[in-house]
N, C-alpha and C positions, 0 to 999 in steps of 0.2 A: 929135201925132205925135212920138215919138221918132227924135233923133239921135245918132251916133255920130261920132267923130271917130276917125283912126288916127295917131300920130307918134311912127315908127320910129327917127328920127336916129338911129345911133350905139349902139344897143340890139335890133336886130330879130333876133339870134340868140334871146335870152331870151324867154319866156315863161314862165308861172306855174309849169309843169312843171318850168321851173329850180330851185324852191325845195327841191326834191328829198325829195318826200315822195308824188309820184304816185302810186306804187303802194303804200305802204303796208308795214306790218307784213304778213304772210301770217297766216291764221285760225291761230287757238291748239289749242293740247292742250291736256290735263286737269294737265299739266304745267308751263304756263303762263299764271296768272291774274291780272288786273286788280293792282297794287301799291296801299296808301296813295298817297293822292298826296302828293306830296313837298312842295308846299305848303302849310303851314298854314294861313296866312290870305291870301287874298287873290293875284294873278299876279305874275308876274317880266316887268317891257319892258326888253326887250333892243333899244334905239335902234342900227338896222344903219349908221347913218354913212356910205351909201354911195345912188347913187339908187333902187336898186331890193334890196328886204330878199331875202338870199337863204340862214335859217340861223334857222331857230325853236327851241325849248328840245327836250332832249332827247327822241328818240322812247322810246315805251314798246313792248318785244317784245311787252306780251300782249295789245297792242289792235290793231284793223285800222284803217286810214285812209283816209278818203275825203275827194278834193280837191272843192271848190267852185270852179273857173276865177271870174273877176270879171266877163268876159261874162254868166255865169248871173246876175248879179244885175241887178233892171229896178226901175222905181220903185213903189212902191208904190201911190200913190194915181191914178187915171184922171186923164189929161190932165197929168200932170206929165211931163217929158223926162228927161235924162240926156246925158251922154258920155263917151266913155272915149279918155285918152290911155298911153301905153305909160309917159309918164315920171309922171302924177300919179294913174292910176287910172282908176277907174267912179266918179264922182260922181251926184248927182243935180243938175240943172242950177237948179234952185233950192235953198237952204240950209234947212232946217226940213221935211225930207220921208222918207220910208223908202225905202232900198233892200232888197228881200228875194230871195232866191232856196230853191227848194225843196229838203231835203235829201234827198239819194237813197243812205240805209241805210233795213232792214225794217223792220217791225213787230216790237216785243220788244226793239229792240234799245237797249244802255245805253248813256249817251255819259259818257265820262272826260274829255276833253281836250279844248280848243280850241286851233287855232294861227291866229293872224292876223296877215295882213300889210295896213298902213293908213296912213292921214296923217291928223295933228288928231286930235280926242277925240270919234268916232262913240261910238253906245252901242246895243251888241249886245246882242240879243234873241234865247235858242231857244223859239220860239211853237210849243204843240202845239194840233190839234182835232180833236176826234172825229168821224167821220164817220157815227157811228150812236149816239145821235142828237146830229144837229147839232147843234154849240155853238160860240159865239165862240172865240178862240187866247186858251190858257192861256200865260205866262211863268212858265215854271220858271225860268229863268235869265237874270237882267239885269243890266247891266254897263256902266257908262260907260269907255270906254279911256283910260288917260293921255293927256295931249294930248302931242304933238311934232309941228313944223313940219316935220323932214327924216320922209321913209316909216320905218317901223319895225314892229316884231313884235313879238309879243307870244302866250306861252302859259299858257293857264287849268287849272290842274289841276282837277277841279271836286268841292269837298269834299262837295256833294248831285248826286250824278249824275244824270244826265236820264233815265229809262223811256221810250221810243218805245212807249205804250201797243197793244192789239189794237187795228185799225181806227180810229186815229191819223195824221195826219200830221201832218211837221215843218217847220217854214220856219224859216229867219235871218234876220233881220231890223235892217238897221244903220239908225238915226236920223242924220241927214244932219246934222252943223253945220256952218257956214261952211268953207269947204276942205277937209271931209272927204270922202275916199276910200279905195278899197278897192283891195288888189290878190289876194285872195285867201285863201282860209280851205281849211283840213285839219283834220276832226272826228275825233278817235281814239275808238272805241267798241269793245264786243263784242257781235257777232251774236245772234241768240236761240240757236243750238243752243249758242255757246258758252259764253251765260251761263249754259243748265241745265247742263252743264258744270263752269261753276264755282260755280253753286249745290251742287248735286251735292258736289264738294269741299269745299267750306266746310260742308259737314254733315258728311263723313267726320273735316275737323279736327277739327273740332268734338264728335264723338263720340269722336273719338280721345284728344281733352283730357279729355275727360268721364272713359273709360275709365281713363287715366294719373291723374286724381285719386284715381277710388275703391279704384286698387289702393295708392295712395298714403298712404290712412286705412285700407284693411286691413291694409296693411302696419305700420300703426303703433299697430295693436288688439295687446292682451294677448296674446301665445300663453299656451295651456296646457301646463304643464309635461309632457314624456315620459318616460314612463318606462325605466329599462333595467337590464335586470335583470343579477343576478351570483351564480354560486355562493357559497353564505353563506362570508363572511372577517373573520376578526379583525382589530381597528381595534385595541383596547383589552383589556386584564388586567389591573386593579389586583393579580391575587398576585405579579407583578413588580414588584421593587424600583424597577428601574432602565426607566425606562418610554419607549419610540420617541416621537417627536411632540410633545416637552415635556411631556407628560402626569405627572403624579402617582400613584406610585402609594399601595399600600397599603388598610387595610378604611374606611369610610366608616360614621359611626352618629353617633348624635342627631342634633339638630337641624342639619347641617350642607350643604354643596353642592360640587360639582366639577366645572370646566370639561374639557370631554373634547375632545380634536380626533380625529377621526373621518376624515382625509382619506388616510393612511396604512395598509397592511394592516401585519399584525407577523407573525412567527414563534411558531405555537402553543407550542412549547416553549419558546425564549427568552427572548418577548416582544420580540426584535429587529425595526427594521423591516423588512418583506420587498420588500415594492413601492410605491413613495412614489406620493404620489398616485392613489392607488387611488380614492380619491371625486373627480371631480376640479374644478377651481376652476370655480365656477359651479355648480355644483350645488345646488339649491334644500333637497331635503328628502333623509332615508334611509331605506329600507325594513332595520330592523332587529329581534336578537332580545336581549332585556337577560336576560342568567342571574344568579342570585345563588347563591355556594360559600359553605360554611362561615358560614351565616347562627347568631346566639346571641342569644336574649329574640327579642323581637315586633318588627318594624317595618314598614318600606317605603320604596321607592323610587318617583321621578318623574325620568321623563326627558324634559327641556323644550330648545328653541332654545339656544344658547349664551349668547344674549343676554338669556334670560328674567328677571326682576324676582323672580319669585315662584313656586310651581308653582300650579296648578290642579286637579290631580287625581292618581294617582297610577298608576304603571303597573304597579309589582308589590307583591305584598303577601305578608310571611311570620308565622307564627307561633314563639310556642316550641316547640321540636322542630324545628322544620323543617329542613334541612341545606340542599340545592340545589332549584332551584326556577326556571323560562324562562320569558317571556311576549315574543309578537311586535309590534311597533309599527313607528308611520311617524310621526318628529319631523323637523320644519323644522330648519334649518342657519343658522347664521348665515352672516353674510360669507365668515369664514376653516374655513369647514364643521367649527365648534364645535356640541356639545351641553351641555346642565348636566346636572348628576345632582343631586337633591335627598333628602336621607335625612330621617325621621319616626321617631315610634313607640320610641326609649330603645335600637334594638337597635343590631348593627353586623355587617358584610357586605362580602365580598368582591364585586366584580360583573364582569361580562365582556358587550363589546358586539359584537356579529356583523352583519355589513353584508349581506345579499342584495338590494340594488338601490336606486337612487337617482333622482332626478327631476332633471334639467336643463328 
């Protein structure tokens, strides 16, 4: 037979309801879920100094809480006793024995958090077992408590949270060592709707992350250059002495080359410039047309990068006789949206470059 004792002195306002976590967090939104726990390894005991603990670790808003009274808990094994006094607890009236009582959250549901209030170094156990088909209690989580002589608290973040599996039930289960007692336990969890919920959410983030990286490597794919076109305008005339844009002028023959800047339009008649940065900086390539005046003997011209080494091929080509003579191309720019002009062939030529559109 179990007994009970009751001794109120000087404390019968208090009971466990004191420890002010009755009611709990209220059920969550989709806007409030489960945290990291804030513990990394292992609990914080927070020894209350005083006879009865009344002040466990921080509540968490996105779990609900449900109290265990110390009443509910009875001995575990058949024909052991117990008692419970107001100043030292629910013991078990022998040392080396279980105290457990049933927890009453659903089915589904996760547990984050223990709060416990106790004396000495019990060692708490959440025992799950399935009810179809039967099998012994499983310990997901076990725990010897700090010991302390005066009552104290203690909260468990819990780095592997407990599943309250389908068709599962859960019990607590404290091992009883010499003066250990309980005065009550608060398990923070969330419900099954709320953790689809927050399953639910955590795929959203989750996708949401996903989504932010891959625009995050397309965003940092090559674009392809645009094009944008322009009424054809004069860059360049070497029959101008005195030339816009640092340019050179003058005819170009035998074997020779000439850096052209191309980023300025000029004045057909002139050769002034007309409108500065007409190609404008960043500009990749030019859609343009190379004329050659007053060509004399044979040759050719090649119009390469600014930067080019060498030519490759050539873009116009004249004979003897020939006088004027236009071919249209698209040559790369350098940096400073320079072209080369490359002259062949023994002869020599005036040339003129016309811009109608450029690629950024």
């Amino acid at each position: 037979m179990s007994h009970e004792q009751s001794e109120n002195a000087g404390i019968t306002r208090r009971t466990f309801a004191g420890l002010g976590v009755a009611a709990g967090a209220s059920a969550i939104g989709s806007a409030m879920l489960p945290v990291a726990p804030s513990i990394a390894a292992g609990p914080t005991s927070i020894p209350s100094g005083v006879a009865w603990p009344e002040a466990f670790g921080p509540l968490n808003p996105a779990l609900t809480y449900a109290q265990v009274d110390p009443l509910a808990f009875d001995t575990y094994e058949f024909g052991q006793d117990r008692y419970f006094l107001d100043t030292t607890g629910v013991q078990a009236a022998n040392s080396g024995h279980y105290l457990a009582a049933p927890l009453p959250i659903p089915s589904g549901s996760v547990i984050f958090q223990l709060n416990i209030a106790y004396r000495s170094a019990p060692i708490v156990e959440i025992r799950l077992r399935n009810q179809e088909p039967v099998t012994p209690y499983l310990s997901p989580f076990l725990q010897t408590l700090p010991n302390s002589a005066p009552p104290a608290t203690i909260t468990y973040n819990l780095n592997s949270p407990v599943t309250v599996g389908a068709r599962q039930t859960a019990l607590l289960a404290f091992f009883s060592a010499g003066g250990s007692a309980l005065y009550g336990v608060t398990v923070g969890y969330v419900a099954p709707l709320d953790n689809t919920v927050a399953q639910l959410s955590a795929q959203v983030t989750t996708l949401t992350n996903q989504l932010a990286a891959l625009s995050a490597q397309v965003g940092a794919l090559p674009q392809p250059p645009q094009l944008v076109l322009t009424s054809p305008t004069r860059v360049y005339d070497s029959r101008f002495a005195n030339q816009a844009s640092g340019n050179t002028g003058g005819r170009i023959g035998g074997d020779a080359s000439r850096v052209v800047n191309v980023a300025n339009a000029i004045d057909v008649t002139t050769g002034a410039m007309s409108t500065p940065d007409f190609v404008p900086a960043g500009a990749k390539a030019v859609i343009c047309n190379l004329t050659i005046s007053g060509a004399q003997g044979g040759g050719f011209l090649s119009i390469t990068p600014g930067d080019a080494a060498a030519l490759t091929a050539s873009t116009i080509n004249w004979s003897p006789g020939t006088v004027d003579l236009a071919n249209g191309t698209t040559v790369k720019l350098d940096a400073q949206r320079n072209v080369k002009v490359f002259s062949g062939g023994g002869g020599s030529v005036d040339f003129i470059v016309d811009v109608a559109g450029y690629y950024m």
